[in-house]
C-alpha positions in Angstrom: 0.0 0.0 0.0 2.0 3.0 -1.0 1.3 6.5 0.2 2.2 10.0 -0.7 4.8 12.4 1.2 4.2 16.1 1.8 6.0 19.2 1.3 6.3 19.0 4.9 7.2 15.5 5.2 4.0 14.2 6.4 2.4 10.5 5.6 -1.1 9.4 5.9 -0.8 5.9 7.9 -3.5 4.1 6.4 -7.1 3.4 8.2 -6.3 -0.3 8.3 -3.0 0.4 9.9 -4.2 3.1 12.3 -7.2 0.6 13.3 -4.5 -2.0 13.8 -2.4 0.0 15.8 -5.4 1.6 17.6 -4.4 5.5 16.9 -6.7 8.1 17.2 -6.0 11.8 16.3 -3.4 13.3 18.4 -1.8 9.6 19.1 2.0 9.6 19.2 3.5 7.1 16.7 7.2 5.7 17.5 9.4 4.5 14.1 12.6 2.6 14.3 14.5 1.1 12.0 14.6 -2.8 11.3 18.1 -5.3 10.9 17.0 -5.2 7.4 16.6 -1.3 6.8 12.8 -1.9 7.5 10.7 1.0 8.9 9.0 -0.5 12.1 5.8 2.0 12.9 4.3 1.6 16.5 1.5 3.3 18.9 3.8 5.0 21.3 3.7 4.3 25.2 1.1 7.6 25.9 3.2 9.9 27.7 2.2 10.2 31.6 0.5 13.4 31.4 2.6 16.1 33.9 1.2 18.1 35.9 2.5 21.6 36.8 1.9 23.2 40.3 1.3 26.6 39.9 3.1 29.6 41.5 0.6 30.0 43.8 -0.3 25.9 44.4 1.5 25.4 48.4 -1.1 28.7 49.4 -3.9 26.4 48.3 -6.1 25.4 51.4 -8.4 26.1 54.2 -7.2 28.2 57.2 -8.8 26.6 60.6 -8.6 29.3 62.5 -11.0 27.8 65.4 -13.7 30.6 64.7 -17.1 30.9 62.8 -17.5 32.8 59.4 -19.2 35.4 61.4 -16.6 35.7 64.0 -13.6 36.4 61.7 -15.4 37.9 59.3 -15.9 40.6 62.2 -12.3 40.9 63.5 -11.6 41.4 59.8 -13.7 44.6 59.3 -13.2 46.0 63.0 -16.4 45.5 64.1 -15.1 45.1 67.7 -13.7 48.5 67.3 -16.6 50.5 67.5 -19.5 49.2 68.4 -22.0 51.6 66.2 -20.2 51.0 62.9 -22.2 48.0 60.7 -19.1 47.8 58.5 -20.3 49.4 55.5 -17.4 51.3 54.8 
């Protein structure tokens, strides 16, 4: 089964072939080169995908502070402070 090369180098692996080898779009294919000077085409081993940790990642969390929503919430806007201001600042 012959197929064409591109200007950019590019070869359509036949649908037999990809069904055989199970790629989808996207799949990575491995070549190497046989004893004989044979192309070997395989599915590559799918890379383990990596994740990146952000700058900001360790931050990431709750704070237990040992008070309610309301309480900090409070010592956040001064509330304690003055006891006739509602906080609408």
């Amino acid at each position: 089964m012959a197929s064409t090369l591109t200007s950019k180098g590019q070869v359509t692996v036949p649908k037999k072939f990809r069904d055989y080898l199970g790629l989808k779009p996207g799949a990575a294919v491995d070549f190497s080169l046989g004893p004989q000077g044979e192309v070997i085409v395989r599915a590559a081993a799918a890379p383990k995908p990596q994740h990146r940790k952000g700058r900001f990642a360790h931050l990431r969390g709750t704070l237990d502070t040992g008070q309610t929503t309301d309480a900090l919430m409070a010592s956040l806007r001064d509330y304690d402070a003055d006891a006739r201001d509602p906080g609408l600042k």
